[in-house]
N, C-alpha and C positions, 0 to 999 in steps of 0.2 A: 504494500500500500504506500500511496506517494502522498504526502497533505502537506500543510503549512505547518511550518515548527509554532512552540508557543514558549516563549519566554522562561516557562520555568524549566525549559528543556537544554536552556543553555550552557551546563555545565557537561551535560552528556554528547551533546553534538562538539565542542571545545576538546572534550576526552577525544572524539574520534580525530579533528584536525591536528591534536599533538600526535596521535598513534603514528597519521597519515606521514607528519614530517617528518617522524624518528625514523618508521620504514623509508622515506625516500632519502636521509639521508645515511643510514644505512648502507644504501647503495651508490651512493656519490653523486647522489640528486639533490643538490642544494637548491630546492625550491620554495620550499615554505623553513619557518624557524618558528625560536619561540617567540617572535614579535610578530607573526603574521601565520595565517589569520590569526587575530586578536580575537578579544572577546568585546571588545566596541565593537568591532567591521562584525561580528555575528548580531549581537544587539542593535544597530544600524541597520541589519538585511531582515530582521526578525519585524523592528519597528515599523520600514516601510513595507511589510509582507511579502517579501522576495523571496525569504531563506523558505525551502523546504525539504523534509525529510521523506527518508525511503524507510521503512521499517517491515523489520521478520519477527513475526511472532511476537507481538507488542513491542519488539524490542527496536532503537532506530539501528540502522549501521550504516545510513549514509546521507546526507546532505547535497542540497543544490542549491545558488540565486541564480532568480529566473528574473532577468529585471530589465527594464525599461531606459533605464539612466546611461546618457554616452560617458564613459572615462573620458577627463580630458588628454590622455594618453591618445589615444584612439582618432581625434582628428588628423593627425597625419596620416594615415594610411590609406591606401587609394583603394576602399572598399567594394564591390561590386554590384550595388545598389546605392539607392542614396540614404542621406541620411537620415530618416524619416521614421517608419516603421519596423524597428530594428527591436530585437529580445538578443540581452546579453548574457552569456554563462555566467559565473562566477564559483569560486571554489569548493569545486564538483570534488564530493571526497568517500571514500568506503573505508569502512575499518579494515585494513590489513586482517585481519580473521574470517572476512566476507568477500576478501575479491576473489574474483574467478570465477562467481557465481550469478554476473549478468547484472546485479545490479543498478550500476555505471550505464550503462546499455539501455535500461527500463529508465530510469532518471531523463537522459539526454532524451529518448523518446518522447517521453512525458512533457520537455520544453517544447520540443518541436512541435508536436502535437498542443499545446498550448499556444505557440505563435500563428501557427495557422489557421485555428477557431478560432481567435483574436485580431485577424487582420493582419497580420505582421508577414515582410517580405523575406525577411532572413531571420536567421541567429547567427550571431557573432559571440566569438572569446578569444583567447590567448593560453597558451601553454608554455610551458619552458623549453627554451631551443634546447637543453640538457639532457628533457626528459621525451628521450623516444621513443618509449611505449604509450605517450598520452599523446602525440604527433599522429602515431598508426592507429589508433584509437579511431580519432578523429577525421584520417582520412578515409577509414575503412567505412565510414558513415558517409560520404560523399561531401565533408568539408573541405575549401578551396584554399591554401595558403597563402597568406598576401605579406603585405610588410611586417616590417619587426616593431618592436617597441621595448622600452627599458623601464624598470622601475628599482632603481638606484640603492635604494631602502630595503630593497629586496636580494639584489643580486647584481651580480658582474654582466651576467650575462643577459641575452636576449631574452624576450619573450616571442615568440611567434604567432601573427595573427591570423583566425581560420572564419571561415561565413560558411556558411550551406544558406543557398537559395531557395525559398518555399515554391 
């Protein structure tokens, strides 16, 4: 089941984005740390009712923001639509103890399938140029790679920008 997280869920969804970053850096995926995601930017995504969860058996194991708001990151990139009716990812995460089980998969559907009842021409995100299993993730779904962008606070490296067209 996918629904809207509710506030008082946010030490459990928090749990799964630390699990998320200790696995990916683990593997020499420095992509999230312990300053990001935060528990503001969850509180922030909860507020404006973006954040949603994926749960098994009452239990959650994975998160999405499905959201409406351009990053100002994100104007530079020569998009493939305009910039109008756009749905943005944002830190799409499973607990390390649930992935491999689709998940991630049912989630991303669930935006898309959300943008399209809603009017919306694409969805758009970013990923880390580091991390190549969310690259292949993403183009295996038919998303289109376009510029890069940085978030400095975050990392050295790139971030990579993906759209799929509705």
């Amino acid at each position: 089941m996918i629904r809207r997280a509710k506030i008082s869920e946010i030490d459990d969804i928090l749990e799964i984005t630390r699990a998320c970053a200790n696995y990916m850096m683990a593997k020499g995926i420095y992509q999230w740390n312990e300053h990001y995601p935060s528990k503001l930017h969850l509180e922030l995504d909860i507020e404006r009712n973006e954040l949603f969860v994926k749960t098994k058996n009452g239990s959650i194991v994975g998160a999405i923001v499905i959201s409406e708001h351009m990053d100002e990151e994100y104007f530079q990139v020569q998009w493939l639509t305009k910039n109008e009716k756009n749905i943005y990812i944002h830190r799409l995460c499973v607990h390390p103890k649930y992935q491999g089980e689709g998940h991630a998969q049912k989630m991303m559907s669930y935006a898309e399938d959300h943008a399209k009842k809603n009017g919306f021409v694409s969805v758009r995100l970013d990923t880390f140029s580091q991390n190549k299993r969310n690259q292949k993730f993403y183009e295996t779904r038919g998303y289109h790679r376009l510029g890069d962008v940085h978030f400095p606070k975050q990392s050295e490296y790139a971030f990579h920008c993906y759209e799929l067209v509705l």
